[in-house]
RODRENFI-882983 format. One line per 2 residues: number of its first residue (from 1); for each residue x, y, z of C-alpha. Coordinates in nm, 4 decimals. Example, Ala and Ser with C-alpha at 12.3 -4.5 7.8 and 13.67 -1.06 7.14 Angstrom:
% residues 2
1> 1.2300/-0.4500/0.7800 ~ 1.3670/-0.1060/0.7140
% end
This chain:
% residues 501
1> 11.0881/9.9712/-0.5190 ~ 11.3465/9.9208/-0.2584
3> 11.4670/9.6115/-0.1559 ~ 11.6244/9.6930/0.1895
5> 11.5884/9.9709/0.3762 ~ 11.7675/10.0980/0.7061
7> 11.6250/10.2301/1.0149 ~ 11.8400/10.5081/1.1895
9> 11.5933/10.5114/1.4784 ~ 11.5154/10.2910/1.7733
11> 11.2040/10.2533/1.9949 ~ 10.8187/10.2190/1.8731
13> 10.8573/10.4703/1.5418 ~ 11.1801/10.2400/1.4312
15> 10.8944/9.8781/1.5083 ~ 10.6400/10.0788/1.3384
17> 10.8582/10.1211/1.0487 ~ 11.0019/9.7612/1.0231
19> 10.6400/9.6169/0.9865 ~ 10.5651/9.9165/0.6998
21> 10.8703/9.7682/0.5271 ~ 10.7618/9.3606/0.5510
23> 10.4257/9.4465/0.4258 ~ 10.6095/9.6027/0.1478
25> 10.8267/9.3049/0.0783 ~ 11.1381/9.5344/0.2023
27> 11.4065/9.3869/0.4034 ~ 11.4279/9.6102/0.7195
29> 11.7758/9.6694/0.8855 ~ 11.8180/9.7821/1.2291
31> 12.0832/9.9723/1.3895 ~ 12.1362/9.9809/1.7532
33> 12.3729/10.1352/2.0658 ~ 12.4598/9.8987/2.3139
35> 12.1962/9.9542/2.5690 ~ 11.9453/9.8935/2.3145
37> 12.1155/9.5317/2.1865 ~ 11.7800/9.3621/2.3487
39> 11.5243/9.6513/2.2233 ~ 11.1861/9.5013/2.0323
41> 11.3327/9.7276/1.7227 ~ 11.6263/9.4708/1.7028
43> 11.4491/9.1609/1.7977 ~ 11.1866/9.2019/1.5078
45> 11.4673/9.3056/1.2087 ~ 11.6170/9.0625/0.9895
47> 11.9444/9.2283/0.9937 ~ 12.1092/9.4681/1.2707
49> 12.4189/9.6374/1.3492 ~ 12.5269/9.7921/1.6147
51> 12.6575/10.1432/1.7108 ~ 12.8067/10.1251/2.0261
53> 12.7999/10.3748/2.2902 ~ 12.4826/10.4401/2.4646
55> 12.4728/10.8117/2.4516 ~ 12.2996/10.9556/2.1152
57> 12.6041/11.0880/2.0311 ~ 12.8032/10.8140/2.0393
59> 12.5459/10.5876/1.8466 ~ 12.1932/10.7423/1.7029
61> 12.3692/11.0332/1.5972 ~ 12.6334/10.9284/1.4893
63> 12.6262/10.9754/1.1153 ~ 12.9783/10.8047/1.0041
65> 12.8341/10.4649/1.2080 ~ 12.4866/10.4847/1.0753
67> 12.6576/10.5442/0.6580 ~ 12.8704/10.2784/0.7730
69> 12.5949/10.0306/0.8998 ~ 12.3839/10.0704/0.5809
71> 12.6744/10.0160/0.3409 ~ 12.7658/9.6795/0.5640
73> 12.3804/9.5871/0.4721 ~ 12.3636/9.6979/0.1178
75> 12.0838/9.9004/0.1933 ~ 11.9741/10.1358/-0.0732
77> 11.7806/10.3206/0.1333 ~ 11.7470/10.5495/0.5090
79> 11.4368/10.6149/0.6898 ~ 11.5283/10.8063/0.9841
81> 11.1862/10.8172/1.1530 ~ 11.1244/11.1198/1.3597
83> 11.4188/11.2767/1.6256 ~ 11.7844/11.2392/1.5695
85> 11.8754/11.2996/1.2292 ~ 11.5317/11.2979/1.0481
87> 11.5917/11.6842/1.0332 ~ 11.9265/11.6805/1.0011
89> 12.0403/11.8508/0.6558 ~ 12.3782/11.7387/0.6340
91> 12.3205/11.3977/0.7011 ~ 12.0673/11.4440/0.4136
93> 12.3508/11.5575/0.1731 ~ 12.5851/11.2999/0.3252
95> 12.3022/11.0101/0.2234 ~ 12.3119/11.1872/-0.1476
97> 12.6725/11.2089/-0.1796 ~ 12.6981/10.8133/-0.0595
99> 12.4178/10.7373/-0.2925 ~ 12.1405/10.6548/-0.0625
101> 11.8176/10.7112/-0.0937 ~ 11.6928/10.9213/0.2307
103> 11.3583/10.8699/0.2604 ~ 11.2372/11.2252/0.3619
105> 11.2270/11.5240/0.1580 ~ 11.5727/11.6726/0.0338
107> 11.8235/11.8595/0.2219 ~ 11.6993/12.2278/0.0927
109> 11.3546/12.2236/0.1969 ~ 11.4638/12.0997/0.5120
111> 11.7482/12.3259/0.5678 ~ 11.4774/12.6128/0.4979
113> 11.2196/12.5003/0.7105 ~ 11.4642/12.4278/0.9968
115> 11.5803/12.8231/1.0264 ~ 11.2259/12.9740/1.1795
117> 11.3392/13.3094/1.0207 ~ 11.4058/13.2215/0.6674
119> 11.0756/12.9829/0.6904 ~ 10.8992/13.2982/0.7874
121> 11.0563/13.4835/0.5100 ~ 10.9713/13.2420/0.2588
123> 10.5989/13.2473/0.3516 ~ 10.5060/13.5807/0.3637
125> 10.6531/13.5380/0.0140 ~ 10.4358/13.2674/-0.0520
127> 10.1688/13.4549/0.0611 ~ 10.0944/13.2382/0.3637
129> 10.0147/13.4323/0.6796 ~ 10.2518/13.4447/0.9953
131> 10.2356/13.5595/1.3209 ~ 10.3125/13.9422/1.3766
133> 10.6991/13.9508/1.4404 ~ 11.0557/13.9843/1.3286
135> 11.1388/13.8412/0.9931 ~ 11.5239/13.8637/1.0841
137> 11.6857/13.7405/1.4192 ~ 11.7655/14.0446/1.6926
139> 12.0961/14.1399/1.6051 ~ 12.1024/14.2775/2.0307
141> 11.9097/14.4549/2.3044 ~ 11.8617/14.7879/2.0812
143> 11.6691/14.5838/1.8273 ~ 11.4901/14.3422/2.0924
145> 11.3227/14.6984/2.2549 ~ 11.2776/14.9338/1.9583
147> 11.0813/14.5697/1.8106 ~ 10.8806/14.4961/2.0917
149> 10.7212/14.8670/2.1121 ~ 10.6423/14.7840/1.8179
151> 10.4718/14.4692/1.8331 ~ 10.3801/14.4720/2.1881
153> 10.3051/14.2700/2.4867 ~ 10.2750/13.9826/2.5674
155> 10.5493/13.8391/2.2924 ~ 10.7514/13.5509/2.2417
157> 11.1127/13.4905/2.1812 ~ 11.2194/13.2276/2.0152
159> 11.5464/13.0336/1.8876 ~ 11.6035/13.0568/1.5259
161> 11.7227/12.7066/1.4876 ~ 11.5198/12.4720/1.6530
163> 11.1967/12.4273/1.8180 ~ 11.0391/12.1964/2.0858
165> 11.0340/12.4646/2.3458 ~ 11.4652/12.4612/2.3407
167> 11.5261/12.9229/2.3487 ~ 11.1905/12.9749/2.4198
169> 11.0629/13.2568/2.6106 ~ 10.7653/13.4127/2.7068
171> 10.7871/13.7705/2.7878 ~ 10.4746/13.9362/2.9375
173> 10.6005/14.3351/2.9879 ~ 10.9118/14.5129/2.9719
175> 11.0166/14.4155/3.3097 ~ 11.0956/14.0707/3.1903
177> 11.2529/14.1738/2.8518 ~ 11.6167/14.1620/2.8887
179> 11.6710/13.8794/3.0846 ~ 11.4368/13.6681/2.8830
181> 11.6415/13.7378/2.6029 ~ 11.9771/13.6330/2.7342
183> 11.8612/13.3534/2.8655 ~ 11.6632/13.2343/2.4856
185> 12.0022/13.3409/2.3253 ~ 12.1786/13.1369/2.6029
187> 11.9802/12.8002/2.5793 ~ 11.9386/12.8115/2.1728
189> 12.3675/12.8810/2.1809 ~ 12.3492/12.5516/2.4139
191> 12.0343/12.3767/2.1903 ~ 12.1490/12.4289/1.8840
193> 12.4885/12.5710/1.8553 ~ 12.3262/12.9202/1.6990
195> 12.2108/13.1581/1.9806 ~ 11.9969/13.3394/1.7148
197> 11.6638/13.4454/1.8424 ~ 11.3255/13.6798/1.6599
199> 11.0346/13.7758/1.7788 ~ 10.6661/13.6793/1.7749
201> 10.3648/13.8499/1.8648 ~ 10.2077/13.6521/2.1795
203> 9.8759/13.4900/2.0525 ~ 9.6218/13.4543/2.3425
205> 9.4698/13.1498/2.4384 ~ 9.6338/12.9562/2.1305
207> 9.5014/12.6242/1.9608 ~ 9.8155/12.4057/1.8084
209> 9.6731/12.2629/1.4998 ~ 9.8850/12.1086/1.2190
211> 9.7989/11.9893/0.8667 ~ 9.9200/11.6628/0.7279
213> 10.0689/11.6642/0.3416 ~ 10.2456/11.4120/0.1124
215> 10.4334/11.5526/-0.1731 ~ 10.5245/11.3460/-0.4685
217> 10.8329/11.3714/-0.7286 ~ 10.5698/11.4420/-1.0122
219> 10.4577/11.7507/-0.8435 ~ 10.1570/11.6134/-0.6376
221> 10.0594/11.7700/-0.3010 ~ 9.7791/11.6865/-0.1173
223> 9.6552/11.7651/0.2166 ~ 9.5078/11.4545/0.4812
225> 9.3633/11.6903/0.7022 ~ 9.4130/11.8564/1.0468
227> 9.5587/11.7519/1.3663 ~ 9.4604/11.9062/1.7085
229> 9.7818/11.9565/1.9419 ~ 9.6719/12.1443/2.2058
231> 9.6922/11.8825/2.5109 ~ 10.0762/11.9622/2.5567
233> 10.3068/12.0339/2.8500 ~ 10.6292/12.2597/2.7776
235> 10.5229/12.2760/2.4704 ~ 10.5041/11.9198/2.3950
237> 10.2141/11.6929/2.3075 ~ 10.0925/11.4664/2.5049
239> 9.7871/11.3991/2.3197 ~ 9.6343/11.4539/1.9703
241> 9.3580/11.3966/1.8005 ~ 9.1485/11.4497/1.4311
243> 8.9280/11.6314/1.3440 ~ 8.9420/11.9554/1.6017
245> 8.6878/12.0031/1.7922 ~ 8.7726/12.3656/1.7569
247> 8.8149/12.4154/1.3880 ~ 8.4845/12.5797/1.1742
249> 8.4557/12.3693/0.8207 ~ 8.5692/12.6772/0.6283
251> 8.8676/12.7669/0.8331 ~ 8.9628/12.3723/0.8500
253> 8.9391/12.3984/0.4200 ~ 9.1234/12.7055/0.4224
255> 9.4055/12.5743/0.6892 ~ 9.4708/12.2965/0.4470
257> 9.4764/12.4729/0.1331 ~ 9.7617/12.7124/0.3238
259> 9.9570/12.4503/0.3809 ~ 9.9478/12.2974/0.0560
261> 10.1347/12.6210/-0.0946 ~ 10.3174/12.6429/0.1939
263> 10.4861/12.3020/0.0954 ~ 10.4656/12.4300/-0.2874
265> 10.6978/12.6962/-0.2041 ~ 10.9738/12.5353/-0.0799
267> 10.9568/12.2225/-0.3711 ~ 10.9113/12.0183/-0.0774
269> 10.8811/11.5986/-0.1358 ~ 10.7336/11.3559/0.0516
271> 10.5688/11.3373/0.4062 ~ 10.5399/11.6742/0.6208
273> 10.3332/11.8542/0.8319 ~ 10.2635/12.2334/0.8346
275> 10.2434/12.3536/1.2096 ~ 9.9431/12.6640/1.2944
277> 9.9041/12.8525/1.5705 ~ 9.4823/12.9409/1.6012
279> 9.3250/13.1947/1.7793 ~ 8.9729/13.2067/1.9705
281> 8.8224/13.3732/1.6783 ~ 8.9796/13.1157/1.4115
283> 9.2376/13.3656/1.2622 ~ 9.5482/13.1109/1.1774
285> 9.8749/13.1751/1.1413 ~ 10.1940/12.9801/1.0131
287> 10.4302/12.8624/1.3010 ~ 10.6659/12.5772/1.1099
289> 10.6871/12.3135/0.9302 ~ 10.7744/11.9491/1.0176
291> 11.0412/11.8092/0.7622 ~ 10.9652/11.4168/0.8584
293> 10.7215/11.2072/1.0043 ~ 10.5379/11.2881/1.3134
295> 10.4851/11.0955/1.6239 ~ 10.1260/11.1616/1.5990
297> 10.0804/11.0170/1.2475 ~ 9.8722/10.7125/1.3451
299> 9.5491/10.9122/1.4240 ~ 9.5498/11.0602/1.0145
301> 9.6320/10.7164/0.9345 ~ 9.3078/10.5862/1.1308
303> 9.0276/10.8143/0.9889 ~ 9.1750/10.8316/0.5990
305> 9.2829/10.4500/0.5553 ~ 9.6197/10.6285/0.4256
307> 9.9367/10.4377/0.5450 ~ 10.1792/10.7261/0.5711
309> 10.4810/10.5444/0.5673 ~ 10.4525/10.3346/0.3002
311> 10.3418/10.6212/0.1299 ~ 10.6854/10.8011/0.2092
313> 10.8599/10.4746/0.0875 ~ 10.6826/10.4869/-0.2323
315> 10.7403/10.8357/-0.2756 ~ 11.1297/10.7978/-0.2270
317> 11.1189/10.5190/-0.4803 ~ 10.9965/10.7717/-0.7307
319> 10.6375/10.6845/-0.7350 ~ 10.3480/10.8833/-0.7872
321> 10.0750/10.9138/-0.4449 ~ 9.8131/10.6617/-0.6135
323> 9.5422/10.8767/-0.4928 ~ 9.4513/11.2543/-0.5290
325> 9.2798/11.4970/-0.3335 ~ 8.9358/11.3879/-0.4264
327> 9.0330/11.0396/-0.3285 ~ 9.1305/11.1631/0.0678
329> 8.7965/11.1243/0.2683 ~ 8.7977/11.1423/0.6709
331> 8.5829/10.9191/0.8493 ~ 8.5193/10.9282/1.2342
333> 8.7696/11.0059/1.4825 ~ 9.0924/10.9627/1.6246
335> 9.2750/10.9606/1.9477 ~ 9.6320/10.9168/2.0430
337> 9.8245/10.9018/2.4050 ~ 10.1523/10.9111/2.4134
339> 10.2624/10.6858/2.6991 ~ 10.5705/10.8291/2.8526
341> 10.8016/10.6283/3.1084 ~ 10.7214/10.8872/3.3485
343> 10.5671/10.9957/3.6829 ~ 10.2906/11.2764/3.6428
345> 10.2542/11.3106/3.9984 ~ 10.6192/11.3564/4.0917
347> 10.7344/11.6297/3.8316 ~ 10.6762/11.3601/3.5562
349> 11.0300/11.2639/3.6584 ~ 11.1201/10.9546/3.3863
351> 11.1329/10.6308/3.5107 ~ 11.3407/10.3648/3.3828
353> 11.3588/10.0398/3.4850 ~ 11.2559/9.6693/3.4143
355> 10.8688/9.6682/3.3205 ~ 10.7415/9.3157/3.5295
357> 10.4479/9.2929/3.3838 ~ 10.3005/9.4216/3.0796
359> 9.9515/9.3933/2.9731 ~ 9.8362/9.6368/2.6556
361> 9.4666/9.6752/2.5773 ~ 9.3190/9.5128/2.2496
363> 9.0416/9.3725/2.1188 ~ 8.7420/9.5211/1.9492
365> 8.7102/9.7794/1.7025 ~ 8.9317/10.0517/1.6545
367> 9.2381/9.9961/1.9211 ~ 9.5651/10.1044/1.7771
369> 9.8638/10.0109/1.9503 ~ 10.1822/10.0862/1.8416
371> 10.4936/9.9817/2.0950 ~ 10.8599/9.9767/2.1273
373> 10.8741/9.7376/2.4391 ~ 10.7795/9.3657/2.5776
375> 10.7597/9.2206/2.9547 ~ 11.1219/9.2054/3.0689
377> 11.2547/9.5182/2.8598 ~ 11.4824/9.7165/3.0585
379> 11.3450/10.0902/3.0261 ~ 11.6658/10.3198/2.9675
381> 11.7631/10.6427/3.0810 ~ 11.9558/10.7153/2.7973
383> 11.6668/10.8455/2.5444 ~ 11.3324/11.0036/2.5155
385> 11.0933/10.7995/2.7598 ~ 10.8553/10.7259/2.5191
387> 10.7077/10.4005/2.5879 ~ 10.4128/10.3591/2.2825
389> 10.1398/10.5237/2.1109 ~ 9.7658/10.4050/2.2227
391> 9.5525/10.5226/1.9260 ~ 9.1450/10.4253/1.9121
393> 8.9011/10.5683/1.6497 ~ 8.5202/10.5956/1.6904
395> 8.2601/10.7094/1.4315 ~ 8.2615/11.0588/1.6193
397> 8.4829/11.2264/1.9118 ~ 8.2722/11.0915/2.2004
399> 8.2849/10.7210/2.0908 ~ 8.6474/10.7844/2.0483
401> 8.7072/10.8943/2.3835 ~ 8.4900/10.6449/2.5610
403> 8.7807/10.4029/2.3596 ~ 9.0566/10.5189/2.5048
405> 8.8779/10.5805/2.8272 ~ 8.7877/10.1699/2.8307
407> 9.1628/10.0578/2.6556 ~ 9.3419/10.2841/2.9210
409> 9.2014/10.1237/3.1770 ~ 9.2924/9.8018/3.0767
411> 9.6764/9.8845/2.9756 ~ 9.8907/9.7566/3.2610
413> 10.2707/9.8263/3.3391 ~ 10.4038/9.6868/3.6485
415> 10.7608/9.7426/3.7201 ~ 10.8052/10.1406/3.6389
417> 10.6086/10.4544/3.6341 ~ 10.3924/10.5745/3.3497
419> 10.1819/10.8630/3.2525 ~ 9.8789/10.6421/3.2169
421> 9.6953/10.7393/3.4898 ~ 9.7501/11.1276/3.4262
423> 9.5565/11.0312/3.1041 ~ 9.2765/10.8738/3.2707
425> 9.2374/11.2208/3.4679 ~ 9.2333/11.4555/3.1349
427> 8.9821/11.2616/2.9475 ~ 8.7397/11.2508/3.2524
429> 8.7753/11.6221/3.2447 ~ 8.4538/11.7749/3.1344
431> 8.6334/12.0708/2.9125 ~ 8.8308/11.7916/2.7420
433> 8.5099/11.6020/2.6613 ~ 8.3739/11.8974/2.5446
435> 8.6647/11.9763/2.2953 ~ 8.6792/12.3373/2.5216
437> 9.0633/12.3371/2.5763 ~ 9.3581/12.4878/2.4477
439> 9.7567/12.5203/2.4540 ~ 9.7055/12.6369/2.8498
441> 9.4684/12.3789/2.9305 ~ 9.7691/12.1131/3.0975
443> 9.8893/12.3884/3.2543 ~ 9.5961/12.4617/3.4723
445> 9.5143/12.1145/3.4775 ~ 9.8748/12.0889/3.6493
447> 9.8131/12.3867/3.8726 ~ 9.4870/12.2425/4.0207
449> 9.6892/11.9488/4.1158 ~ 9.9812/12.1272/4.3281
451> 9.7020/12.2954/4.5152 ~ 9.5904/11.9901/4.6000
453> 9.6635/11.8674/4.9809 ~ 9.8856/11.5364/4.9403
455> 9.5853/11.2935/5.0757 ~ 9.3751/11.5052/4.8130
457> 9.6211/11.4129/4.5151 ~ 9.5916/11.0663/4.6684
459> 9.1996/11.1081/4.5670 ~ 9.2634/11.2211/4.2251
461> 9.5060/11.0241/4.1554 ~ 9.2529/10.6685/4.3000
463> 9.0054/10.8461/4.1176 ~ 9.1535/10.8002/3.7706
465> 9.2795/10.4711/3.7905 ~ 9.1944/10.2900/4.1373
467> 9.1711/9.9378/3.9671 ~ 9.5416/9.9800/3.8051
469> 9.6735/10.0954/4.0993 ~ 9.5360/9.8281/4.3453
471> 9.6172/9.5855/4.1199 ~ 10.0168/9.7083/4.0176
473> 10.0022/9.7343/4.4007 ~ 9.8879/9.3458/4.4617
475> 10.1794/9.2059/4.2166 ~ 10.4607/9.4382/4.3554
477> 10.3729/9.2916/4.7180 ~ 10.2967/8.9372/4.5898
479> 10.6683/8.9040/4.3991 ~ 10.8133/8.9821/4.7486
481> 10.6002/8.7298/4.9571 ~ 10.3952/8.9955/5.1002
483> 10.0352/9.0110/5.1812 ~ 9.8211/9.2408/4.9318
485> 9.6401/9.5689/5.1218 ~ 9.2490/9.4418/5.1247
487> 9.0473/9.6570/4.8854 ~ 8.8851/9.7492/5.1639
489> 9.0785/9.9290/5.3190 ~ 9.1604/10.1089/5.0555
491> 8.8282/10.2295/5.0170 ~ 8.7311/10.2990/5.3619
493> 9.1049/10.5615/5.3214 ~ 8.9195/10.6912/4.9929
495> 8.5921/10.7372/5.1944 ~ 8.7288/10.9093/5.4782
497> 8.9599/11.1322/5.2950 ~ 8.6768/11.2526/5.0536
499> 8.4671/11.3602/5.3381 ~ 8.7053/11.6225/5.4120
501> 8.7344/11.8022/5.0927
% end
């Protein structure tokens, strides 16, 4: 086993990692750019070094500084979390050629996985189904219209090279064909430095589900089950949760056998995730695979017992999993919000600052929190606004949600912005509690909101979280010597605005 281990990460995943490694009797390093020389990440390492710079570039992804910083530490090993350079395959083969263990699978799989086209390649070879589409990137505008008579509309374009919505496009008839193209090639060029682009058939009313697998060095590969990823806004979660309340038994056994050979036929190590996309009648299809750990890890973690990241530490060591298949039983359900620095009623424009006043919900069974911040910490606008992860588990869905329905509303940031009560509003929302939603559900969601007259939004927005809003409302006025608004009259506004809708 290791006996120190650096962090190339920052924020809540870098704190979630630290306290994997002192349960493991690992030293934890931290490395940090100067804006972050105060971050919880730092505060609760041992040892930390710092990067300089405040842009990613100049400090997170930086891969010279971060070689540099675990050499100054004697670490033996990397764990680069998620973001930055956890996908990164030349910083893999730089951490090989140095000698360091990265914690992650090896550069190949990853390198594989992280071109869409030759991942799509290498599972129709694998026999793993994929969406109708180009196996090849468009080599130009003949191509792009002699493919999409063929495959028809509505169809995606997408970047070769990355993901997370970056060359995206949506095309819904001809009309829109060209321009949607230039425009993918033009923002994965800028994304990604490869302005490469294929083509997917369109699936209609999607679910996003993804399948959770750790992959020894002996050969091992077993599957913890199925994520649901369909609460997501430009194509990024929001929230997850496990099981789907979507998924049949037999499609949910099939999904996860699928991705099982799907990590088989790359050799891949260690943790992953293979990414579906799900139609209404349950026919699934491959999208990508995940070469690291993902932010939504905790809610596997809650309903298995499984601790994912010590599991990727021991698998880096050289270990075999200690359990097999047989041995992985879910149990319950999970939840998990992602609370983002941002405003959901402005654009969900971030906002940084100085959080005042921090209160997070705990106590009783089956509150997860996992944070990256403290009263007092400065909120930056240099990275993703990512504040923490609230994560409860019930012994079914509805127990679950009636969790995070009761810890939301007692999680309290004064000071900035959050997405908070945004949640509050989705998980009253009958369709959610009903598990009837999919990859467009945020999107109307969103829509029904901009309809909305101003004083109405004011209702919604009261309606979802009156009590955290009166109350962030009270301090703000009471640090300036200022009188608090009476609830009263707060009400009587509520009251006379909702006889007019």
């Amino acid at each position: 086993m290791f006996k120190k281990i650096l962090i190339a990460n920052r924020g809540e995943i870098a704190v979630r990692i630290i306290r994997a490694c002192r349960e493991l009797g690992i030293t934890p390093v931290a490395v940090y750019s100067d804006v972050d020389s105060k971050a919880l990440h730092v505060k609760l390492s041992i040892e930390a070094y710092p990067l300089g710079g405040s842009k990613p570039s100049e400090s997170y992804l930086n891969i010279d500084k971060i070689i540099d910083a675990a050499k100054k530490s004697n670490a033996e090993a990397i764990h680069p979390g998620y973001g930055f350079l956890a996908e990164n395959p030349i910083f893999v083969r730089r951490c090989e050629d140095e000698g360091l263990t990265f914690i992650g699978p090896s550069s190949e799989p990853i390198r594989i996985m992280g071109n869409k086209t030759e991942a799509r390649q290498k599972m129709v070879k694998a026999g793993v189904p994929v969406i109708p589409g180009t196996l090849e990137p468009l080599s130009g505008e003949k191509d792009l219209i002699e493919n999409s008579e063929k495959i028809g509309f509505p169809l995606l374009l997408k970047a070769s090279a990355g993901g997370g919505g970056k060359g995206l496009r949506l095309v819904k008839d001809q009309k829109e064909l060209l321009s949607s193209f230039r425009m993918a090639r033009s923002e994965a060029e800028s994304s990604f430095g490869d302005s490469s682009v294929y083509m997917e058939k369109y699936i209609q009313e999607p679910h996003h589900i993804e399948v959770q697998i750790l992959a020894d060095s002996q050969g091992q590969v077993i599957s913890l089950g199925e994520r649901e990823c369909s609460i997501q806004r430009r194509y990024q979660k929001i929230i997850e949760e496990t099981p789907s309340p979507f998924l049949k038994p037999e499609t949910r056994e099939k999904m996860e056998q699928v991705a099982v050979e799907a990590a088989r036929a790359v050799g891949y190590q260690n943790a992953g995730t293979v990414e579906f996309v799900v139609d209404g009648d349950q026919n699934f299809y491959f999208l990508e695979m995940n070469t690291r750990l993902q932010v939504e890890h905790p809610v596997t973690e809650m309903v298995t017992g499984i601790d994912i990241v010590k599991s990727q530490i021991e698998i880096a060591s050289g270990k075999r999993c200690e359990f097999s298949q047989q041995d992985v039983v879910s149990r319950g359900a999970s939840l998990e919000c992602r609370i983002y620095a941002e405003d959901p009623y402005h654009g969900f424009m971030p906002s940084p600052g100085k959080i005042r006043k921090l209160r997070p919900p705990s106590g009783g069974l089956g509150i997860r929190y996992d944070n990256g911040t403290y009263e007092g910490y400065e909120v930056p606008v240099d990275y993703d606004p990512l504040l923490s992860k609230l994560i409860t588990w019930g012994t079914n869905r509805e127990e679950a949600i009636r969790r995070m329905q009761r810890a939301l509303s007692e999680y309290q940031v004064y000071g900035i912005v959050t997405i908070i009560p945004f949640f509050k509003r989705i998980l009253t929302h009958p369709d959610f509690f009903k598990g009837n939603y999919n990859t467009h559900f945020l999107e109307g969601l969103e829509k029904q909101m901009k309809e909305l007259e101003p004083e109405e939004q004011n209702v919604a927005l009261i309606a979802a979280g009156i009590t955290s809003y009166r109350e962030s409302r009270a301090f703000s006025l009471r640090s300036r010597g200022k009188k608090p608004v009476s609830n009263w009259k707060i009400q009587g506004r509520l009251k006379t605005i909702s006889k007019n809708l």
